[in-house]
C-alpha positions in Angstrom: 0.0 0.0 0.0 3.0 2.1 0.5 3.2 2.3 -3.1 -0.1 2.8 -4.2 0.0 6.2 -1.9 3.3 7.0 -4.0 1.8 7.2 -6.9 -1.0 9.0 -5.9 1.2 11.6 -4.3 3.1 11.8 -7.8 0.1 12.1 -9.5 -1.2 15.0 -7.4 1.8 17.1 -7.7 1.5 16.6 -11.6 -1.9 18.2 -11.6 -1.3 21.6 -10.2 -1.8 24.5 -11.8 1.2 27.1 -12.6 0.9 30.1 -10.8 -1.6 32.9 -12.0 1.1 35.0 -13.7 1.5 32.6 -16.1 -1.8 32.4 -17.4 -2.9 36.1 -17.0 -3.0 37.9 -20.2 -1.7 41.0 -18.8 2.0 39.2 -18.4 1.5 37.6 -22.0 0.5 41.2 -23.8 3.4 42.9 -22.0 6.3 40.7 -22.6 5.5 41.0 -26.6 6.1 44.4 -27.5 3.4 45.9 -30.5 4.7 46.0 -33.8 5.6 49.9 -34.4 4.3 51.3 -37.4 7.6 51.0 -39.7 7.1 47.4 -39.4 3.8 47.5 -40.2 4.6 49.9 -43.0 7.2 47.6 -44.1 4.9 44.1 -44.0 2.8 46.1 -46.1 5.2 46.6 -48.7 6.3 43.0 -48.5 2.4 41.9 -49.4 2.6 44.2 -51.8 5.4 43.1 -53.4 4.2 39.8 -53.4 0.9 40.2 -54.9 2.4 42.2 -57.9 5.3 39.2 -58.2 2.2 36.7 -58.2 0.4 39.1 -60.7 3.4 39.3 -63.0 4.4 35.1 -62.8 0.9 34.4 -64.0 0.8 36.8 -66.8 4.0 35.7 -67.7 3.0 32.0 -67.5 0.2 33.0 -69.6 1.9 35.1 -71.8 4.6 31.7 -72.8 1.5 29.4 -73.2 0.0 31.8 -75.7 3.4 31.8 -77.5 3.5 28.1 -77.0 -0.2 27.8 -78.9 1.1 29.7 -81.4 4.1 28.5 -82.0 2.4 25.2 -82.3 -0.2 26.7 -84.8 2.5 27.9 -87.2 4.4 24.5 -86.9 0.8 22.3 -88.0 0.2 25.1 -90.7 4.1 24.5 -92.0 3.6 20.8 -92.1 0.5 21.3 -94.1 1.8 23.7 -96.5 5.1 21.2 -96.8 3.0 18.0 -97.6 1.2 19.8 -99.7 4.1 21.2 -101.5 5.7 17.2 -101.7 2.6 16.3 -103.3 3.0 18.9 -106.2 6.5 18.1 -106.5 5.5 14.1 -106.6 3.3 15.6 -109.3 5.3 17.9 -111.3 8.1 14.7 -111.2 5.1 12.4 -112.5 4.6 14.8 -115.6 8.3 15.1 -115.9 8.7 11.4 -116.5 5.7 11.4 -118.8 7.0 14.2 -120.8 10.1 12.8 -121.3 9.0 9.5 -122.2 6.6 11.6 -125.1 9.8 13.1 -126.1 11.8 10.0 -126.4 8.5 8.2 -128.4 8.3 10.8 -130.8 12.1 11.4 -131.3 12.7 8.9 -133.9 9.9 10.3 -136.1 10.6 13.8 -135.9 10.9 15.6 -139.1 12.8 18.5 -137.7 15.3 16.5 -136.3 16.6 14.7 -138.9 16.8 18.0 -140.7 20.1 19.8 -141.2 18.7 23.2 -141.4 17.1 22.8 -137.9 19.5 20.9 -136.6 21.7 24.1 -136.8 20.0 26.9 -136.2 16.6 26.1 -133.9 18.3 24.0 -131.4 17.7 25.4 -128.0 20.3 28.0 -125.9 23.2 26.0 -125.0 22.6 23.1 -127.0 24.7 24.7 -130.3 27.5 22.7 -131.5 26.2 19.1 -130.0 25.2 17.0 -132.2 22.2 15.0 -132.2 
């Protein structure tokens, strides 16, 4: 039983309450000193600041996605206007080849040709002095 009252004793002194001047909000108010209005003054700047930082990151972020969108519109109009421009060359090669093969057809037959006068004198620019 010696014990039990030990504990209790123990127990007891745990559960006392701190003196009043500890609690009292007149000690609590007095040992932290108001902030004077410079640092007020100043804390204001600082939220200021910060707003017009947070202002400024978000139309910036805005302003690069923009960009961004365009950028990526001008590269899907470039794609289009380059696959479009391999099919006309695909095209223009396909005529070329056709052409060419008309040419070579009709070359034996030619009249003009065969002819020394025209031979001469209506081959085209930079074809003078080859013979045919």
């Amino acid at each position: 039983m010696i014990i039990n009252s030990q504990v209790q004793e123990s127990e007891s002194e745990d559960q006392t309450t701190p003196p009043e001047s500890v609690w009292s909000h007149e000690s609590s108010s007095t040992s932290v000193p108001a902030p004077s209005a410079s640092c007020l003054k100043d804390e204001g700047r600082r939220l200021k600041r910060r707003e017009k930082n947070r202002v400024a990151a978000q139309q910036s972020r805005k302003r690069q996605t923009q960009r961004a969108d365009q950028l990526h519109e001008a590269c899907e109009l470039l794609e289009q206007r380059n696959r479009k421009l391999k099919r006309e060359v695909d095209s223009l090669s396909e005529e070329q080849n056709l052409l060419t093969e008309a040419l070579r057809a009709h070359e034996p037959f030619c009249p003009i040709m065969h002819c020394s006068f025209a031979s001469s004198s209506l081959q085209p620019d930079g074809a003078e002095g080859r013979s045919v």
